[in-house]
C-alpha positions in Angstrom: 92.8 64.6 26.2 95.0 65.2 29.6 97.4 67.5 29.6 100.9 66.2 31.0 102.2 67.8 34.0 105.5 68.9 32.7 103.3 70.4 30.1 101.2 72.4 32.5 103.6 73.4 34.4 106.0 75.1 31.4 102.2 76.6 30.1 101.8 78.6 33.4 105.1 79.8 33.8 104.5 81.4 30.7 101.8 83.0 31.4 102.7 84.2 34.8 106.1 85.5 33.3 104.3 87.6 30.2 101.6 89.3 33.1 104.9 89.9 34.7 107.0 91.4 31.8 105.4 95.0 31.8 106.9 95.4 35.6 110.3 94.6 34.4 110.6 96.0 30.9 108.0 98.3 30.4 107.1 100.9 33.8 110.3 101.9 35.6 108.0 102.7 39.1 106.7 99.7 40.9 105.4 102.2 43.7 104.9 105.8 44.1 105.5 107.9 47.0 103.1 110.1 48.2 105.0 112.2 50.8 106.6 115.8 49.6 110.5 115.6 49.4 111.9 118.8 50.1 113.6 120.4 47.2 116.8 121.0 48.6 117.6 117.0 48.6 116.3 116.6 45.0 119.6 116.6 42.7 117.4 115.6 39.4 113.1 115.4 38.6 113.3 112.7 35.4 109.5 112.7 33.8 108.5 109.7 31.7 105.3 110.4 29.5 103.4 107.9 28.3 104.6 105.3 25.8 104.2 102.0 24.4 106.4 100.4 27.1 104.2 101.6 30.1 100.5 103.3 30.0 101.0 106.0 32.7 103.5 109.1 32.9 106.3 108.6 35.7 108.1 110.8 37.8 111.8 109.9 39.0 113.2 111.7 41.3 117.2 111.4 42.0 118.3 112.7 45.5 121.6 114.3 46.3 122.5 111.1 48.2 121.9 109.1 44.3 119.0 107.5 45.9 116.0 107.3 43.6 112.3 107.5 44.0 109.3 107.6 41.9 106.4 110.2 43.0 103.0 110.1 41.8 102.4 112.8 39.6 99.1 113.6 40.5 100.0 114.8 44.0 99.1 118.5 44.7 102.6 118.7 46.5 104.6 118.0 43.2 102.9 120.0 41.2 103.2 122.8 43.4 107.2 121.9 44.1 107.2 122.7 40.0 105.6 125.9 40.1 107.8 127.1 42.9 110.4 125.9 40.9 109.6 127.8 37.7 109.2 130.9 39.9 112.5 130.7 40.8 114.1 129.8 37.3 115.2 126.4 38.5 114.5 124.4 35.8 114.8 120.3 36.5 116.9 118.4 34.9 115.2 115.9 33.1 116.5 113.1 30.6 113.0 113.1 28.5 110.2 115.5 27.3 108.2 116.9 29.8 104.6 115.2 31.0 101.4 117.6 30.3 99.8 117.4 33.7 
């Protein structure tokens, strides 16, 4: 049986579009950034556990300037820029629950 090309073609778009989907409706971070951000630019720390939308906890990070990053959370850096900041009694502001580390 051949397959018509129109056919095909509407087939693989599918496909390609539903390996796709989890980068546009599912993870929020495309890429992480390795390199520390000093805290005194860092206007909000949003952490993203887990969930059914995207298999891996996120970390956003808001700058004063409104840019926004995502930081790998594994990076010694970050966790250490949390401690210092729970020495001090800053607590980041953070729109979810926070991510067991």
């Amino acid at each position: 049986m051949m397959v018509k090309p129109p056919t095909l073609l509407v087939v693989m778009t599918l496909c390609c579009c539903l390996i796709t989907a989890d980068a546009f409706f599912g993870c929020h971070c495309l890429r992480t950034i390795r390199k520390p951000i000093p805290l005194n630019v860092i206007e909000k720390i949003e952490m993203l556990p887990i969930s059914g939308h995207c298999r891996r906890p996120e970390i956003i990070l808001t700058r004063k300037n409104g840019s926004k990053i995502c930081i790998d959370p594994n990076q010694k850096w970050f966790k250490d820029l949390l401690n210092k900041m729970q020495k001090e009694g800053e607590r980041p502001s953070s729109t979810t629950a926070p991510v067991n580390f």
